[in-house]
C-alpha positions as CSV (number, residue, x, y, z in Angstrom):
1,X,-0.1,14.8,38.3
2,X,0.9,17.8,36.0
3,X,3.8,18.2,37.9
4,X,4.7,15.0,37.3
5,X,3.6,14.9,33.7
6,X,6.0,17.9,33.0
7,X,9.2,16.6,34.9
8,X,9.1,13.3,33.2
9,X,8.7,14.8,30.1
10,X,11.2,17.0,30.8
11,X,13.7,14.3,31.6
12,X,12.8,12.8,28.3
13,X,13.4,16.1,26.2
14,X,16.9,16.2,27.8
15,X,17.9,12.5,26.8
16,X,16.8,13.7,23.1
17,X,18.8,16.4,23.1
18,X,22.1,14.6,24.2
19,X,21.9,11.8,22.7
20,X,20.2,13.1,19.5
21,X,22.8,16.0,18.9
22,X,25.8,14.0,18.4
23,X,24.3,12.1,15.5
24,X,22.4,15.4,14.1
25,X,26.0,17.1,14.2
26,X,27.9,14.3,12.9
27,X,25.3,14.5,10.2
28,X,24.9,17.8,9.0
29,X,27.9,19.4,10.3
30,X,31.0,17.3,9.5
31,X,34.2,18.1,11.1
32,X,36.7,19.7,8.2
33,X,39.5,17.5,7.8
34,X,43.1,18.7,7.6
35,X,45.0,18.3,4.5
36,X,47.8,15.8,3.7
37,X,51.1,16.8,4.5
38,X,54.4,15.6,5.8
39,X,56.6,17.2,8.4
40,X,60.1,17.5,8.9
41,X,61.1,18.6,12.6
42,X,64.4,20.0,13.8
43,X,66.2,19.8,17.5
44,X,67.1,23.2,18.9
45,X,70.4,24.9,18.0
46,X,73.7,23.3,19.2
47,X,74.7,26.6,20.9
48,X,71.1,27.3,21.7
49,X,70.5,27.7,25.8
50,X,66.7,27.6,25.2
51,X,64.9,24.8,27.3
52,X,61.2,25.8,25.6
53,X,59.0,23.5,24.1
54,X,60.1,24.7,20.4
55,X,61.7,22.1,19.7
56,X,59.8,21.7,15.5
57,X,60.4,24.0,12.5
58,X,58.0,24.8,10.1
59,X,56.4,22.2,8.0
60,X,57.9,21.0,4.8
61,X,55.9,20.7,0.9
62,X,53.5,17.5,0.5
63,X,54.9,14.3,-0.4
64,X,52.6,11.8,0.3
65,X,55.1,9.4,0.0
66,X,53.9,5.8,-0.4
67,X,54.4,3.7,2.9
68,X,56.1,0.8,1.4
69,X,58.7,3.1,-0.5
70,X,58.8,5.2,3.7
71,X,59.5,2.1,5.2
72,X,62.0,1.1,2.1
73,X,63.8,4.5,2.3
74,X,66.0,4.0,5.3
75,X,67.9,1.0,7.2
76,X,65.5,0.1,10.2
77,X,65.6,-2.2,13.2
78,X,62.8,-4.4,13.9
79,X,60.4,-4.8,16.6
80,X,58.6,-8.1,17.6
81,X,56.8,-8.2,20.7
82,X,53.3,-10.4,21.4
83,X,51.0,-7.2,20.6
84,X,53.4,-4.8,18.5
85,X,55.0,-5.5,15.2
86,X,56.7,-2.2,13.2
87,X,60.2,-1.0,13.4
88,X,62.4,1.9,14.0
89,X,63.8,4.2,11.7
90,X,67.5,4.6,12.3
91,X,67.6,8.2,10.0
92,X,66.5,10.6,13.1
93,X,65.8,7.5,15.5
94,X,62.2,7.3,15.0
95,X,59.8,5.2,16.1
96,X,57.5,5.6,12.9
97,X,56.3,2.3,12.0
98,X,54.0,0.5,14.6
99,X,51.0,-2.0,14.0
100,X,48.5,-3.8,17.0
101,X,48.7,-7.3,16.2
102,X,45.5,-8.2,18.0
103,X,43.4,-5.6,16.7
104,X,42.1,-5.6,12.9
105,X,40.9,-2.8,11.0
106,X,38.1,-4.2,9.7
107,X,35.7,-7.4,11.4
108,X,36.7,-9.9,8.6
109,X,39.7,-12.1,9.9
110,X,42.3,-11.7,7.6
111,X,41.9,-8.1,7.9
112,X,45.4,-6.4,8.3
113,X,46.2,-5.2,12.1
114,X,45.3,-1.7,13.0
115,X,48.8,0.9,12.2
116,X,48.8,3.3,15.0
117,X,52.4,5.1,13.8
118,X,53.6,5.6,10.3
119,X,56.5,7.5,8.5
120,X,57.0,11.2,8.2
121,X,56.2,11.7,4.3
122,X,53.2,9.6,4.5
123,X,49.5,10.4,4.0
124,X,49.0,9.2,8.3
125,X,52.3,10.1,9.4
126,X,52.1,9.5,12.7
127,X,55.3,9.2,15.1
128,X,57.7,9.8,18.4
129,X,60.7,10.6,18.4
130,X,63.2,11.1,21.4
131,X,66.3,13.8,21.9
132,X,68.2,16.9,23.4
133,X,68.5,20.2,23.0
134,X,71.6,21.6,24.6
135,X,74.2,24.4,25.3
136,X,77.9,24.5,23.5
137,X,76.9,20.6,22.3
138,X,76.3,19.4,18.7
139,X,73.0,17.4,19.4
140,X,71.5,14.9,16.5
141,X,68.5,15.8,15.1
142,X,66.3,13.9,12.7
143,X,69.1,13.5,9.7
144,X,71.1,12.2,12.2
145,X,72.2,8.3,11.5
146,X,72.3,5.7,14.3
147,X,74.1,2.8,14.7
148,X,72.0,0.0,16.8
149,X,73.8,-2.5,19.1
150,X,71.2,-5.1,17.5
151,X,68.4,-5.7,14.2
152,X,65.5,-7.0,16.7
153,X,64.1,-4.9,19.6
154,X,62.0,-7.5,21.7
155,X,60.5,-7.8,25.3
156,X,63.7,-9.9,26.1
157,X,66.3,-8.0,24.1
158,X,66.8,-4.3,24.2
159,X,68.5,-2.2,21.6
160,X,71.3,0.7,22.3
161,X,71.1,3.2,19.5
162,X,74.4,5.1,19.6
163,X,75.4,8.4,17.6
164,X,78.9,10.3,18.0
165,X,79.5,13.9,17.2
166,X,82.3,15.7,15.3
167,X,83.4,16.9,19.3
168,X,83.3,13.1,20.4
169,X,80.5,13.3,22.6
170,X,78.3,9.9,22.2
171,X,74.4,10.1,23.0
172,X,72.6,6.8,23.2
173,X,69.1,5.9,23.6
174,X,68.9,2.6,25.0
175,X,65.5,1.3,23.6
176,X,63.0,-1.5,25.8
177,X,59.7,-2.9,25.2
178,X,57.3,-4.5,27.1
179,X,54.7,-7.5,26.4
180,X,52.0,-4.9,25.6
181,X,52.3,-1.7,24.4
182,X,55.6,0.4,26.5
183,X,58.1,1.5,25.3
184,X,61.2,2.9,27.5
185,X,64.1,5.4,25.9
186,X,66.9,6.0,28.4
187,X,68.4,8.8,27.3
188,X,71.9,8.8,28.0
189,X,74.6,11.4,26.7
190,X,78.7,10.8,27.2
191,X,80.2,14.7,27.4
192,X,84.1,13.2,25.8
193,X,85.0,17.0,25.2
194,X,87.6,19.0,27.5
195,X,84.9,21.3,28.5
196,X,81.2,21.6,30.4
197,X,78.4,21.3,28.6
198,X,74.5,21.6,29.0
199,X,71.9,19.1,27.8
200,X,68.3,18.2,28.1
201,X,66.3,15.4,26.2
202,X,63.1,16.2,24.7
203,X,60.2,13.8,23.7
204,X,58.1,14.4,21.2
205,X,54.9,12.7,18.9
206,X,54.0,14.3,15.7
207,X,50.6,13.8,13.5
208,X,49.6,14.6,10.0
209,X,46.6,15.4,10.4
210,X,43.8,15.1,13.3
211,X,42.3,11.9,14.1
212,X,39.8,10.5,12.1
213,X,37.4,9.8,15.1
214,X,35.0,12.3,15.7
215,X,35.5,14.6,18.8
216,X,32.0,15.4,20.1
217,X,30.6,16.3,23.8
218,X,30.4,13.0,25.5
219,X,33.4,10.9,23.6
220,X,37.2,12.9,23.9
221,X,39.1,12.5,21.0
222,X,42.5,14.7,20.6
223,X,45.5,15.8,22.6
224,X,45.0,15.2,26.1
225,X,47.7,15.0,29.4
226,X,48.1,14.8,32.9
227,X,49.8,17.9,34.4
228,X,50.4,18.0,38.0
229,X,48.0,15.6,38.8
230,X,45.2,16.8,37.2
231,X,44.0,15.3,33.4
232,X,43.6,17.8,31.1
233,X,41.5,17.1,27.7
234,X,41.8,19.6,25.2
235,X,39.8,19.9,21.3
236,X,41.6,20.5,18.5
237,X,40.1,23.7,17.9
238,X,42.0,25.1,21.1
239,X,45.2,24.3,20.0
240,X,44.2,25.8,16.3
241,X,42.6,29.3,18.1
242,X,45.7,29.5,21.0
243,X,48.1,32.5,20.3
244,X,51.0,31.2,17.6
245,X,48.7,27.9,17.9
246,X,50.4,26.3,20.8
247,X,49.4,25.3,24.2
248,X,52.2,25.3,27.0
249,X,52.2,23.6,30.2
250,X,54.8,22.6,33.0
251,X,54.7,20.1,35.8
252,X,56.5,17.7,37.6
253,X,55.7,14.0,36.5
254,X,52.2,13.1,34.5
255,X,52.1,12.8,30.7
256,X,50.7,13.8,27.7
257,X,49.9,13.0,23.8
258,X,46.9,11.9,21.9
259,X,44.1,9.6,22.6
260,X,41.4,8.3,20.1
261,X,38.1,6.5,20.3
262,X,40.2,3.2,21.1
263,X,44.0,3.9,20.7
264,X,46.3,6.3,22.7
265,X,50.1,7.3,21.8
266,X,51.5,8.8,24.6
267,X,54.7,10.4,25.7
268,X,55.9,9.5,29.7
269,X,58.1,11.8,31.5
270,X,60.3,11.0,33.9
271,X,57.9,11.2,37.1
272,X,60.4,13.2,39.3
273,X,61.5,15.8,36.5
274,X,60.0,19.3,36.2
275,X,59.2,19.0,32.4
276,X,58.0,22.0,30.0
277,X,55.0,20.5,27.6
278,X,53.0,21.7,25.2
279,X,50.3,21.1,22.5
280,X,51.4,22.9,18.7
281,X,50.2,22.9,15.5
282,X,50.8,24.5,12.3
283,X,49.8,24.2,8.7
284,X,47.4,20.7,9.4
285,X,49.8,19.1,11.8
286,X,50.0,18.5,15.5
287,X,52.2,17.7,18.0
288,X,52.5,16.8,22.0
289,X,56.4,17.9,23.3
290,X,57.8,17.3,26.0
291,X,61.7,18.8,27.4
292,X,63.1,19.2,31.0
293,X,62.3,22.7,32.4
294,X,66.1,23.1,32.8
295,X,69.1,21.7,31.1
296,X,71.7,19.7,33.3
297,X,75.4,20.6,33.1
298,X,77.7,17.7,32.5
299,X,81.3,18.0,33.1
300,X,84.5,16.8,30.8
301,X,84.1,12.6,31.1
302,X,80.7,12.3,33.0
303,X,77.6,10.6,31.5
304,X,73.8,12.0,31.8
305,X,71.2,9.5,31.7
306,X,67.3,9.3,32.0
307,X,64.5,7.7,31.2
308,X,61.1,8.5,29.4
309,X,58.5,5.8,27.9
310,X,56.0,6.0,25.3
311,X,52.9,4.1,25.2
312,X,51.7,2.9,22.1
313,X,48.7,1.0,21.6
314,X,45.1,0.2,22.6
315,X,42.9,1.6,25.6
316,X,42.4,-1.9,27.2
317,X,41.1,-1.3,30.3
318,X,43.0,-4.2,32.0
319,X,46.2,-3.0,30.8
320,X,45.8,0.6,31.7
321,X,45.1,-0.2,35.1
322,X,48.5,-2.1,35.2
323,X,50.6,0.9,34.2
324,X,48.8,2.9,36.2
325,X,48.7,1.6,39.6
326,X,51.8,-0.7,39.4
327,X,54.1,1.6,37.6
328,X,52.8,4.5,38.6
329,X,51.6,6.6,35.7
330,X,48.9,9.2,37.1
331,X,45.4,8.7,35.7
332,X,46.5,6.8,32.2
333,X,43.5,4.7,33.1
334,X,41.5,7.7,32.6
335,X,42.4,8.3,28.9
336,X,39.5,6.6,29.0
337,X,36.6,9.1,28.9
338,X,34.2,7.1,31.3
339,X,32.0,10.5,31.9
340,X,30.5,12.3,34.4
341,X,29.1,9.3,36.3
342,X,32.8,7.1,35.8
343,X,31.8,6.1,39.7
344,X,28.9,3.9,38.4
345,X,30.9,3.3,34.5
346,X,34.0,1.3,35.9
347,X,32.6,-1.4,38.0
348,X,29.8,-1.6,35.3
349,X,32.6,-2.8,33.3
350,X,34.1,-4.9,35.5
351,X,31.1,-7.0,35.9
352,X,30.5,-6.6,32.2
353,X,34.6,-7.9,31.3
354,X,33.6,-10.7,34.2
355,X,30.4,-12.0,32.4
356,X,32.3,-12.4,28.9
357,X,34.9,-14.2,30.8
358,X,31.9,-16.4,32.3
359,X,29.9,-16.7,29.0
360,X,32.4,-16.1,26.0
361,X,29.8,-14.3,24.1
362,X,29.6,-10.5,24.7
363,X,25.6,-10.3,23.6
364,X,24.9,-12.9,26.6
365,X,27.4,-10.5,29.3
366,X,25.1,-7.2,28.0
367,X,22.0,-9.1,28.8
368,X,23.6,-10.2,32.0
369,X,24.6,-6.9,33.0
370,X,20.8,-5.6,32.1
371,X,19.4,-8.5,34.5
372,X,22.0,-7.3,37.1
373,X,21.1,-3.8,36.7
374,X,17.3,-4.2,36.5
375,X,17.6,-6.6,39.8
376,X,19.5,-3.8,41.7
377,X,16.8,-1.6,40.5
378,X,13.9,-3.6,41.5
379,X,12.7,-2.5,44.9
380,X,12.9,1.1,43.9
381,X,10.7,-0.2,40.8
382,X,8.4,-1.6,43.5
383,X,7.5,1.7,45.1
384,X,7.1,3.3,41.6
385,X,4.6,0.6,40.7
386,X,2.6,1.2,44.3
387,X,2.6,4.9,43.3
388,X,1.8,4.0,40.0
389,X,-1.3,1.6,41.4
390,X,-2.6,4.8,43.5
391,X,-2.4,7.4,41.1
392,X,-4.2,5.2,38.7
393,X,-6.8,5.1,41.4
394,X,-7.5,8.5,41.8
395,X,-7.5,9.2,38.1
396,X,-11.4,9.0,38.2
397,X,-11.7,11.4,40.8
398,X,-8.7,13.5,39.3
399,X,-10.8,13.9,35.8
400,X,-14.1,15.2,37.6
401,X,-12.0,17.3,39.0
402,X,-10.5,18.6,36.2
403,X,-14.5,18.4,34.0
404,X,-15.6,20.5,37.1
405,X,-13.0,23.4,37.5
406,X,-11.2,23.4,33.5
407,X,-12.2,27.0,33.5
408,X,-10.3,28.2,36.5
409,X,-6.8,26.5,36.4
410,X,-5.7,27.8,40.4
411,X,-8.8,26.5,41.4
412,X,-7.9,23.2,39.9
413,X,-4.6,23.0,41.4
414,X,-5.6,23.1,44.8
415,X,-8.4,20.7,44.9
416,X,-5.5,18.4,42.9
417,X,-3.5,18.9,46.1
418,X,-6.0,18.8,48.6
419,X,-7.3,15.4,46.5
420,X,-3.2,14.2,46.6
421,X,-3.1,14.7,50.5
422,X,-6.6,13.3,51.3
423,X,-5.5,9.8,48.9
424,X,-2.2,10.1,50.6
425,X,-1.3,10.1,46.9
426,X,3.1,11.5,46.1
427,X,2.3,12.5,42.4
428,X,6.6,12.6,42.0
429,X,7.2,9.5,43.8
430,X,7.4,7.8,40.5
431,X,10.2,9.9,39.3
432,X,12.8,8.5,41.1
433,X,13.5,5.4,39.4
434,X,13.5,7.4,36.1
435,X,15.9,10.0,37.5
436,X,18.1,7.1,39.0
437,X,18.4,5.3,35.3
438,X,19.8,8.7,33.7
439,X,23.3,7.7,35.5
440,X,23.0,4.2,34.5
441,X,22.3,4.7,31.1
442,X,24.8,7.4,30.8
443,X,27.7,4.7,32.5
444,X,26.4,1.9,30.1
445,X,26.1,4.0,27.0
446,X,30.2,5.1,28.1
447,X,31.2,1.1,28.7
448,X,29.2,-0.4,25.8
449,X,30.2,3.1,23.1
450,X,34.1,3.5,24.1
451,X,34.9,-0.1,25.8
452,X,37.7,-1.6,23.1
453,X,37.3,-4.9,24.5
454,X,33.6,-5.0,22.9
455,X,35.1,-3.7,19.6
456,X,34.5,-6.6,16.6
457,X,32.6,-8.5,19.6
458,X,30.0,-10.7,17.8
459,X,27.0,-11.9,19.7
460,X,24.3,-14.3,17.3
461,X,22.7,-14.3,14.1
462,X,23.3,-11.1,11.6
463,X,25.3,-9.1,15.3
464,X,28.8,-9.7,14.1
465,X,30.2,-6.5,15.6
466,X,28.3,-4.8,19.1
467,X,30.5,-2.2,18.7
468,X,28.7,-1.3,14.7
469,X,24.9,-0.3,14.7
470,X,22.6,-3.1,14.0
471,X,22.8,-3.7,10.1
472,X,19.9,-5.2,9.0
473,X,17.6,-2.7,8.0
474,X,13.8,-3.6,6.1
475,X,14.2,-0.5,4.3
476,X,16.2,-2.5,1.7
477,X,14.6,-5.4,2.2
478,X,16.8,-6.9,4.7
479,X,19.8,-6.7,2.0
480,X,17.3,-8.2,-0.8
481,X,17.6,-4.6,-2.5
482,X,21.2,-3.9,-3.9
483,X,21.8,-0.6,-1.9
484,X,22.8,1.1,1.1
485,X,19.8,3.2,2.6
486,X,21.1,6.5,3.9
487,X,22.1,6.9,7.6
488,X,19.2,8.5,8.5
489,X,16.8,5.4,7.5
490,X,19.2,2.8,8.3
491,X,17.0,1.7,11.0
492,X,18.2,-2.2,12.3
493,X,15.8,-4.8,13.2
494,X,17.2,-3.9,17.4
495,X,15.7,0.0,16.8
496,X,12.8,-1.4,15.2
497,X,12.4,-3.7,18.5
498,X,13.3,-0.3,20.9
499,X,10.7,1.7,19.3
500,X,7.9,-1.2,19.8
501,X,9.2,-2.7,23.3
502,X,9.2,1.8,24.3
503,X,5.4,1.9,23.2
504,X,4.1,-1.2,24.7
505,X,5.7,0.5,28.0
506,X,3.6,3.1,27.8
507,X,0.2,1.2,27.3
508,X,0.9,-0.3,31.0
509,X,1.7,3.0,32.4
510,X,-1.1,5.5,33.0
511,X,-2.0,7.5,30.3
512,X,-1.4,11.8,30.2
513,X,-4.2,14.0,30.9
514,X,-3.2,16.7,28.8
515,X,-3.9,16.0,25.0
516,X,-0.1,17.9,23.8
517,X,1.4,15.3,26.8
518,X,-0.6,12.8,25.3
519,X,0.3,13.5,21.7
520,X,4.2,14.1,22.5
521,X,4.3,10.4,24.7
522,X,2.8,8.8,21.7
523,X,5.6,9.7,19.0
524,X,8.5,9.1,21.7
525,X,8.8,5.5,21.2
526,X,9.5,6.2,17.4
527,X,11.0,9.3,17.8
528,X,14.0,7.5,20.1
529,X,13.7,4.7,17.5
530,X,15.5,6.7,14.8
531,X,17.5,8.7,17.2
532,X,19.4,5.3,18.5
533,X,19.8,3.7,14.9
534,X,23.3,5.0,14.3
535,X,24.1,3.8,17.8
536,X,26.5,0.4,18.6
537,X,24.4,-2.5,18.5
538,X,25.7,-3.4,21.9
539,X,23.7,-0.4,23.3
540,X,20.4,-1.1,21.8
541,X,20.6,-4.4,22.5
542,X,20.9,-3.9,26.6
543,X,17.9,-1.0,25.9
544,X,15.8,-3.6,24.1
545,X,16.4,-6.2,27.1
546,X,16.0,-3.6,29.7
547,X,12.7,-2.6,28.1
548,X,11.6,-6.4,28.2
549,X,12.6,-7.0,31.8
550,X,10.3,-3.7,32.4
551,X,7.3,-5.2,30.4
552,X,7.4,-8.5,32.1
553,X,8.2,-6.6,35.7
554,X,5.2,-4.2,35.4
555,X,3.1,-7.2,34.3
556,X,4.2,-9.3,37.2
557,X,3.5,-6.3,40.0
558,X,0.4,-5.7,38.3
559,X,-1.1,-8.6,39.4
560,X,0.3,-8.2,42.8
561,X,-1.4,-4.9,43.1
562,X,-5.6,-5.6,43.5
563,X,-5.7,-1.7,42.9
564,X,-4.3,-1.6,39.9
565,X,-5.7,-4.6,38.6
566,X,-9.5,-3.3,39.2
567,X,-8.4,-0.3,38.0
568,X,-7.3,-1.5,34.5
569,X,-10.4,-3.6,34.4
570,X,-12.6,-0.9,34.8
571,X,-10.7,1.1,31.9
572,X,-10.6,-1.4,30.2
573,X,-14.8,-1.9,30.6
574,X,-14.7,1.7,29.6
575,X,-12.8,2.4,26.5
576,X,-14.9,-1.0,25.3
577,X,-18.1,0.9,25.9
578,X,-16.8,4.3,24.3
579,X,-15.9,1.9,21.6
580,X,-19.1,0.3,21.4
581,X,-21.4,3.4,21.6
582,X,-18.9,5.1,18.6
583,X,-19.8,2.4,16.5
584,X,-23.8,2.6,17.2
């Protein structure tokens, strides 16, 4: 029984820890946030035969420019697609200005869409920009003026951006878009000259700044890629501590950028070209490069042409899926950090993303997803309620043991044995459904804490957002009280319901022996209550209904098991006498 005692408590200790730490950490140990600056990168020297992934200078003074002047500041073509609104700045051909029509920045309807991408000046400058570097060529760089075949980039009409040099060799990035959120450059560079020359196009995406979503142990946030097949995630503080603070890579096909909590921008190689990439920062700014390992010679009158893609937009599951297995981007579905136990995390989802289709509410999929779950789990809940029913049968016997030899523990431990196999008692047999729910909560807690599609999801009463923690808090009243109780003691009404649903658990399970086991079980239930709080609602909801499913479950096999039922009965008739005879 001690055995058991100390594995399930040590089972316990380890949730605390992991899910505790990210919300002590976030707490007392905020992440430093860069300073605001602007950037101002530079292509490779025309007579440069470098192919390296150097491809930006050093960064220039503040400006902080305002983004309506940014936008104002140069002549831009549009873009209007169902999910994308922004434009492209003809000064350098950037794709600066991007905003997600079907996402908001805050729950309240006419809140403005999210901007993924803004202007190089800005506070959040945030961009891509595609190019060559090249040998014996004048290339354009990000001064360089274009002249676009058309004012509107749209899903049905693409737009050829076209810039001559002094030699009369024409580059042109021919610009398309998608429905959702890709867009394609082909690259394509006209050598008029009398003479060879050598070009390669580069992509690159450059950040003021890091990303305002926390990066912490379970939940990736920063520049990630896919490099030779294998997905890479890397923390900020890697690219800061690597030597001249850049990160190089090469491989043939895969991608690479910057994801966070819900959005990704992403820069998409050409899958059969041997590209050098790399990860750089300097002075508070980042950026993801990309540029073909070598440079291709193109002769007097011949035209070089290929094609990269940048994605742009949100992590919707769905959608990712799409461009990875039907256009054949490696792993983009996996920006996506489902975790360690993805396996059990991605068709969680799916029949989570099929109950919302089914109910239209996402509050009624989570509880149908917790009925699913606890249903699968049920027959292995069966056998821990049978071992449950026995070991509460020999507790009598295990406590004279225990009154008899409490002065000579090895003594103790092998009548407990010999008492185990003459009961044909297994004290661990109860373990395993508590060792088979780590991975479940662990795929959940992924789906319900990084799943955009639950984002702004409302599901009744005060739960406007599942993706928020629970709001309504008694410590001010309910809201009655004008303030804001600190995080810490911001404890919803769905914590409050964990912390009691957790303790009236443990009144039907049998009790610890050992007074510190005892001591330690009983604080649990409010212990978890505050460390959940700052959790999504969404997660304490299917933890509250999961809890409530186990109440009603270990009520209904209760009175299936005779065994138990006596049992309870008689400890019941006890505790009521010890009560009795306290009070005399």
């Amino acid at each position: 029984m001690d055995d058991k005692r100390n594995l399930i408590f040590a089972v316990l200790l380890t949730g605390l820890i992991l899910f505790g730490w990210p919300y002590v950490a976030s707490t007392f140990f905020p992440t430093a946030v860069a300073p605001e600056q602007s950037v101002t990168e530079k292509a490779a020297p025309a007579n440069g035969s470098d192919t390296g992934t150097s491809i930006v200078a050093s960064a220039a003074a503040p400006k902080n420019v305002p983004l309506g002047n940014a936008l104002k500041s140069s002549a831009r073509i549009l873009i209007e697609t169902p999910k994308l609104k922004g434009s492209v700045n003809l000064e350098g051909a950037r794709i600066d200005d991007l905003q997600l029509l079907t996402h908001r920045t805050a729950l309240p309807k006419n809140s403005p869409p999210v901007r993924l991408l803004a202007p190089s000046g800005t506070a959040k400058a945030h961009f891509a920009r595609f190019g060559w570097v090249g040998k014996n060529v004048t290339v354009p760089d990000d001064k360089s003026i274009w002249t676009p075949s058309s004012n509107v980039l749209t899903p049905e009409a693409p737009v050829t951006l076209s810039w001559i040099n002094p030699e009369g060799q024409k580059f042109e990035i021919v610009l398309s878009v998608d429905k959702d959120y890709m867009i394609t450059a082909e690259q394509r560079f006209t050598n008029g000259s009398a003479a060879e020359v050598e070009v390669a196009p580069f992509g690159l995406l450059s950040r003021n700044g890091q990303s305002p979503d926390p990066d912490s142990w379970n939940i990736h946030v920063g520049p990630m890629g896919v490099f030779d097949g294998t997905l890479t995630n890397v923390n900020y503080d890697e690219v800061i501590e690597a030597p001249k603070s850049e990160l190089d890579y090469q491989t043939t096909g895969g991608w690479l950028g910057e994801t966070e909590k819900y959005w990704l921008a992403a820069l998409i190689p050409d899958q059969k070209v041997k590209i050098n990439a790399s990860f750089k920062t300097k002075d508070g700014f980042y950026w993801s490069q990309m540029v073909n390992a070598n440079q291709t010679k193109v002769a007097p009158g011949a035209t070089f042409s290929q094609k990269s893609r940048l994605f742009a937009g949100a992590k919707e599951v769905e959608t990712l899926d799409m461009y990875a297995n039907e256009q054949g981007i490696p792993l983009l579905d996996y920006s996506i950090d489902w975790g360690w136990f993805w396996f059990l995390a991605i068709p969680f989802f799916w029949i989570l993303h099929w109950l919302f289709g089914v109910f239209g509410n996402f509050g009624v999929a989570i509880i149908g997803l917790t009925i699913i779950v606890r249903l699968f789990m049920f027959p292995v809940a069966q056998k821990q309620f049978a071992s449950m029913a026995q070991m509460r049968a020999v507790q009598p016997k295990m406590k004279a043991l225990q009154e008899r030899w409490k002065d000579d523990k090895p003594r103790l431990q092998q009548e407990m044995m010999k008492l185990y196999k003459d009961e044909k008692v297994n004290p661990l047999a109860g373990c395993l459904p508590i060792l088979l729910q780590i991975p479940i909560f662990f795929a959940l807690y992924k789906i319900l804490m990084l799943s955009i599609e639950m984002r702004h999801q409302p599901f009744a009463l005060w739960l406007k957002d599942l993706s928020a923690p629970d709001p309504l808090t008694p410590v001010n009243l309910f809201g009655l009280l004008p303030f804001d109780p600190p995080t810490f003691l911001a404890i919803g009404v769905l914590p409050i319901l964990l912390g009691i649903t957790m303790w009236l658990m443990q009144k039907l399970n049998p009790q610890p022996m050992d007074e510190v086991q005892k001591q330690v079980f009983a604080i649990m239930p409010w212990f978890l209550m505050f460390i959940m709080a700052p959790f999504a609602a969404g997660l304490q909801l299917y933890w509250v209904m999961s809890n409530l499913i186990s109440i009603a479950q270990q009520k209904w096999l209760y009175s299936r098991h005779p065994i138990l039922k006596e049992q309870m009965a008689k400890e019941a008739e006890a505790k009521a006498r010890e009560k009795a005879k306290a009070s005399t």
